[in-house]
DOLOFI-206020 format. One record per residue: residue in one letter; x, y, z of N, C-alpha, C in turn. Coordinates in steps of 0.1 Angstrom, whole numbers, plus 5000, padded with zeros to 4 digits. Each point is the difference from the previous one (the first is absolute). Layout:
N
aXYZXYZXYZ;...
! end
This chain:
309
x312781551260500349884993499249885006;x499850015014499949895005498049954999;x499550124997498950064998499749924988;x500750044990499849984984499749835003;x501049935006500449835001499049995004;x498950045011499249935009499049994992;x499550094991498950034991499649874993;x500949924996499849904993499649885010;x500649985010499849895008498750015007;x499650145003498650035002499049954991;x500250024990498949984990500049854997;x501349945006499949854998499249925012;x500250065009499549975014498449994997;x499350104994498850075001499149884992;x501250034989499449874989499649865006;x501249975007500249815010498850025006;x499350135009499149975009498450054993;x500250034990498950044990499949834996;x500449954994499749874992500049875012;x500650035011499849875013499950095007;x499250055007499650095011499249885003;x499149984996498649925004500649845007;x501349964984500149825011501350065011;x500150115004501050055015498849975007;x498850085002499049965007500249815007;x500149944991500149845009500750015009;x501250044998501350015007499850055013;x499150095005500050055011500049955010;x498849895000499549945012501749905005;x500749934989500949965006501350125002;x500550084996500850115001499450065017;x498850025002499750035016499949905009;x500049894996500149885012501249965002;x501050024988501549965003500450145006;x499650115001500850125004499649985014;x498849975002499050035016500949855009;x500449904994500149845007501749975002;x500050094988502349945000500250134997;x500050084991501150095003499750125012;x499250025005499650085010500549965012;x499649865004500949915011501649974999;x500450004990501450034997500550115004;x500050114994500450145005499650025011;x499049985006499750035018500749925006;x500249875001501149935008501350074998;x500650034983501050045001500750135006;x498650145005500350105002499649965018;x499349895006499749955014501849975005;x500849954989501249915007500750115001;x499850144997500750085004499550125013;x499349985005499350065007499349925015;x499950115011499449955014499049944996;x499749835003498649995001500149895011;x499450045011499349905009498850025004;x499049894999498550035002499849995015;x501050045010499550005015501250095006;x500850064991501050045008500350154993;x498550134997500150114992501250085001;x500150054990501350145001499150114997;x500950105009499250165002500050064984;x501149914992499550094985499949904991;x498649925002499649894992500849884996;x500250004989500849904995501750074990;x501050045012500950034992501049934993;x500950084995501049914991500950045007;x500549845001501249915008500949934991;x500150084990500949914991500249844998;x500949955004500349855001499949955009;x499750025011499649975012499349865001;x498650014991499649885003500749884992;x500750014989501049904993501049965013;x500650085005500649965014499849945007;x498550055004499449915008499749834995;x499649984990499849914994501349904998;x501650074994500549915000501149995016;x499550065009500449985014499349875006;x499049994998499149915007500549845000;x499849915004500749874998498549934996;x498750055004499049984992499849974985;x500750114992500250004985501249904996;x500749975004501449954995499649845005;x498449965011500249895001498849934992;x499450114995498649964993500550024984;x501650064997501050014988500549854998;x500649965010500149894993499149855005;x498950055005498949874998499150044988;x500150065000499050094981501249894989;x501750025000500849954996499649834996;x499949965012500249825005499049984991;x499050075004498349964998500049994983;x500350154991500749964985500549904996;x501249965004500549894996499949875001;x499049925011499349945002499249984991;x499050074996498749994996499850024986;x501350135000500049954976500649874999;x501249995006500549834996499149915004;x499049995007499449925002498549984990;x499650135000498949964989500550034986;x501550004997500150014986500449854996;x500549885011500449884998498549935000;x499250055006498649945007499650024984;x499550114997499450044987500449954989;x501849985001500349934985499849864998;x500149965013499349805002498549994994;x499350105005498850035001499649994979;x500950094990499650104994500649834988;x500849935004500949914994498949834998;x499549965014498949964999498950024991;x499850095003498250034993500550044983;x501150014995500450054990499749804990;x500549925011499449884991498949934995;x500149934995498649934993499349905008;x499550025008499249905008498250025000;x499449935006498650025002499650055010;x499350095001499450155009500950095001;x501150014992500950115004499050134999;x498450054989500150075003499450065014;x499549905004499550025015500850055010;x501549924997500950075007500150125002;x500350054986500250144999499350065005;x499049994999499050065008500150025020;x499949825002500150035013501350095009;x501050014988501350055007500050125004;x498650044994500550205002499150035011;x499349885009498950035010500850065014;x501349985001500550095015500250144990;x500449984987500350214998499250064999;x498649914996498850094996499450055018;x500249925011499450005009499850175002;x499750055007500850135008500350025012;x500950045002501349975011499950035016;x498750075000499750005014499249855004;x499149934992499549865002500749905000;x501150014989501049895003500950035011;x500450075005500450035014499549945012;x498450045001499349945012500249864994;x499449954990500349845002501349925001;x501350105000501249955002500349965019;x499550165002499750015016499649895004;x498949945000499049865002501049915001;x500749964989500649904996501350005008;x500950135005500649985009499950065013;x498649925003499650055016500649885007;x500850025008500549945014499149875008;x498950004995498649885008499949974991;x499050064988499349924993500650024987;x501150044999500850014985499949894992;x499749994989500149864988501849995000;x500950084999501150014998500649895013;x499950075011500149925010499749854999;x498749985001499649874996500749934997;x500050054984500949914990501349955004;x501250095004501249985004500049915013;x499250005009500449935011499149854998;x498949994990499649904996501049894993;x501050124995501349844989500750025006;x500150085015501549995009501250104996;x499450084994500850124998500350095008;x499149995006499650145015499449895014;x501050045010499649935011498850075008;x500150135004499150085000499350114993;x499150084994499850114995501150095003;x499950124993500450154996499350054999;x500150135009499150134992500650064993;x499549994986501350074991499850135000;x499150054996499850175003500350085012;x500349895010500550055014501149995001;x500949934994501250005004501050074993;x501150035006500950114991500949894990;x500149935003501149904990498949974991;x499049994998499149924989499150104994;x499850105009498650084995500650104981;x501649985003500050044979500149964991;x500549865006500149844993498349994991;x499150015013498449934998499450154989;x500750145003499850094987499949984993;x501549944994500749954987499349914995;x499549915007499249914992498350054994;x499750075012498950034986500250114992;x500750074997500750104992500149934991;x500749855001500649924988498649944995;x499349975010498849904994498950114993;x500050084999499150084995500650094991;x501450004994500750114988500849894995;x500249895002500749884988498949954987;x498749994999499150014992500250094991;x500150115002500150144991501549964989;x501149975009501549944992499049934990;x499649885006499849894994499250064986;x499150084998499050044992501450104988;x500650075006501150034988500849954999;x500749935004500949874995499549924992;x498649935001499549924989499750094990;x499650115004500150054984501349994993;x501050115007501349974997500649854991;x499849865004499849914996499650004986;x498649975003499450014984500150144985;x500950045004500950064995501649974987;x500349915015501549894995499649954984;x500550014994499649884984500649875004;x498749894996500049895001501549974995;x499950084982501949934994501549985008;x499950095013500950055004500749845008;x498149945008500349915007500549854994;x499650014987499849884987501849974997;x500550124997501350015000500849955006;x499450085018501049915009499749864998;x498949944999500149865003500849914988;x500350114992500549934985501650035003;x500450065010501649985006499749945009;x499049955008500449895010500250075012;x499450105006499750055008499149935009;x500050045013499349935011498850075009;x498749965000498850125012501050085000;x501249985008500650095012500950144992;x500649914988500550104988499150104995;x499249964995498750074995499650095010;x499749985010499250135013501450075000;x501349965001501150125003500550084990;x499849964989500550064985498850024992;x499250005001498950004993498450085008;x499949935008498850085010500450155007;x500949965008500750095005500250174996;x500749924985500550174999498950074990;x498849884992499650084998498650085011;x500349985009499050045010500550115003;x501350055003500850075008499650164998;x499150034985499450145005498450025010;x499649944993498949935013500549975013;x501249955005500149965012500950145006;x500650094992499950155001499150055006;x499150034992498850055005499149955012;x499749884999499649965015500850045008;x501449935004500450055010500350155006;x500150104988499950125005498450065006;x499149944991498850085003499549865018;x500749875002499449985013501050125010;x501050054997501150065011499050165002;x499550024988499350165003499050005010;x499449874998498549965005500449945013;x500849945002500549985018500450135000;x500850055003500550145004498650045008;x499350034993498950095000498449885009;x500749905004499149875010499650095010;x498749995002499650035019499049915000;x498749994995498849915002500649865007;x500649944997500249895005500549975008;x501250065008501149995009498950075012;x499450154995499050085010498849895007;x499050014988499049865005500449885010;x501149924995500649865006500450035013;x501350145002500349995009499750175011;x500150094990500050155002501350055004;x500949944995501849985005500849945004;x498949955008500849905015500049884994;x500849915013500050055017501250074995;x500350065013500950115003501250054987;x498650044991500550094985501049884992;x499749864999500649874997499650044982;x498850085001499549964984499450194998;x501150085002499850114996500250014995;x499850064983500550014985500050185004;x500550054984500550135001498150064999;x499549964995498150025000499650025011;x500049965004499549925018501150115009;x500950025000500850095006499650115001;x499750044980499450145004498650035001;x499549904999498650005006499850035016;x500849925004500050045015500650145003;x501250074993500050085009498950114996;x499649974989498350125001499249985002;x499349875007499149975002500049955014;x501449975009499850005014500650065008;x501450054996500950125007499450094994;x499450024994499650134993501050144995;x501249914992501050114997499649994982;x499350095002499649964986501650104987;x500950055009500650074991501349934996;x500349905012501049874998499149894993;x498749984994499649914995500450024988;x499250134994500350074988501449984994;x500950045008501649984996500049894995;x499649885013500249834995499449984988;x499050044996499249994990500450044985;x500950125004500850024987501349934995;x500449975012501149894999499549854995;x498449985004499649864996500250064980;x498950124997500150024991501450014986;x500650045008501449984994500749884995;x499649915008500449854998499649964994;x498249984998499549994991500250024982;x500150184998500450044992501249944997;x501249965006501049984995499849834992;x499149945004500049824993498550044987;x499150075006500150074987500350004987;x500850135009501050034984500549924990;x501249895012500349884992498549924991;x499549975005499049934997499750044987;x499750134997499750104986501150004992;x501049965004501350024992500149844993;x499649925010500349844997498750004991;x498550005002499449974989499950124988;x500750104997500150054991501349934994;x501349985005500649924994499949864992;x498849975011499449854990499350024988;x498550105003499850044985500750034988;x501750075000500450054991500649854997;x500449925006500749855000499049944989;x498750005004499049934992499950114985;
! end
């Protein structure tokens, strides 16, 4: 029977790759660079977090399986749980701060003035940068001697003496945060104003025909109709910090004494200087997990908006 059923699906199969056989052909080159780049590196970390791996410390039968061991290891460590919740701080800092940055930003340029479009333009010059250059010029700027930052502050009597902010453990996640913020609040700004020009003019005409105030209008009117857009930003900046190293790595490479270790940077180090590459792998699946889980939401929240619209 089961024979008889297959016969037909065969011949349906045969047919699909008879009539598109040729446009599968495109598909390849991306189908083997996504298998060769992400899913290949996915499943080997995920079969690494279960298994011996240290690149200086061999076992007599390769790389065996240790079960949970290195998840153990990983959530034993006080390394993970302190780079857990500075990955935490660092999130919440830095979406509230470039989602208030961006909506000032997006609220501005949304009005009628002269050279706004220039604005628009100049605003996307820190996202378009790329993020190892804007780093070193951040560096520069809070160098300890010849910092502009410095300068500035002790020139209006702000600062009696300099800081080294990348040196110090109280300041060096603070001086992160800010260019995190200064270089992903543009990007808000760029979907929010779209978001914006969206709103119908009637909506605002109305309010002012009850006598509504600026302040009425942005809280009952701007606000909510932003609020699937401001969905969506803030889930997709929370996936995209999660998954931060360039910047925190470059500025500081953790320090000082692991002040600006993110969950990235954690497990970067322990594969790349303890060389436990099988407790990295674990961390790694656990970054992944987290990930996946805002994600999800994220998929659920703009599919929910689509069907809204």
């Amino acid at each position: 029977m089961s024979t008889i059923g297959e016969q037909p699906m065969m011949r349906r199969l045969h047919r699909f790759l008879r009539r598109n056989g040729f446009l599968l052909l495109f598909l390849t080159p991306l189908v083997v660079t996504v298998t060769l780049f992400l899913v290949y590196p996915v499943i080997k970390a995920g079969v690494m977090s279960f298994q011996h791996w240290h690149l200086t410390r061999h076992h007599p039968d390769g790389h065996p399986f240790v079960g949970l061991a290195n998840f153990r290891a990983v959530f034993q460590s006080p390394g993970f749980w302190s780079s857990l919740r500075i990955t935490a701080e660092y999130i919440v800092v830095t979406v509230a701060a470039r989602y208030v940055l961006g909506l000032i930003a997006a609220l501005l340029l949304n009005e009628d003035f002269k050279g706004r479009g220039l604005f628009r333009v100049l605003i996307i010059i820190p996202w378009a940068i790329p993020v190892v250059v804007a780093c070193l010029v951040w560096i520069l700027m809070f160098d300890y001697q010849y910092g502009i930052i410095n300068h500035i502050l002790e020139t209006i009597g702000f600062l009696s003496s300099p800081i080294a902010y990348l040196g110090d453990v109280r300041a060096a996640l603070p001086a992160a945060m800010v260019v995190n913020i200064w270089k992903g609040f543009p990007w808000v700004a760029i979907m929010l104003l779209a978001g914006l020009q969206t709103i119908p003019v009637g909506l605002y005409e109305a309010a002012v025909l009850d006598g509504a105030s600026a302040w009425k209008k942005f809280r009952h009117v701007t606000l909510p109709m932003l609020r699937p857009v401001s969905a969506v930003v803030f889930l997709l900046l929370v996936v995209w910090t999660v998954k931060d190293f360039a910047i925190l790595y470059v500025l500081t490479g953790g320090g000082p004494a692991n002040s600006t270790e993110l969950l990235t940077v954690y497990v970067y180090k322990s594969a790349f200087k303890f060389f436990r590459m099988g407790e990295a792998a674990a961390g790694g699946v656990v970054l992944l997990l987290i990930s996946l889980f805002f994600t999800i939401i994220y998929l659920k929240v703009s599919r929910g908006d689509e069907a809204s619209w």
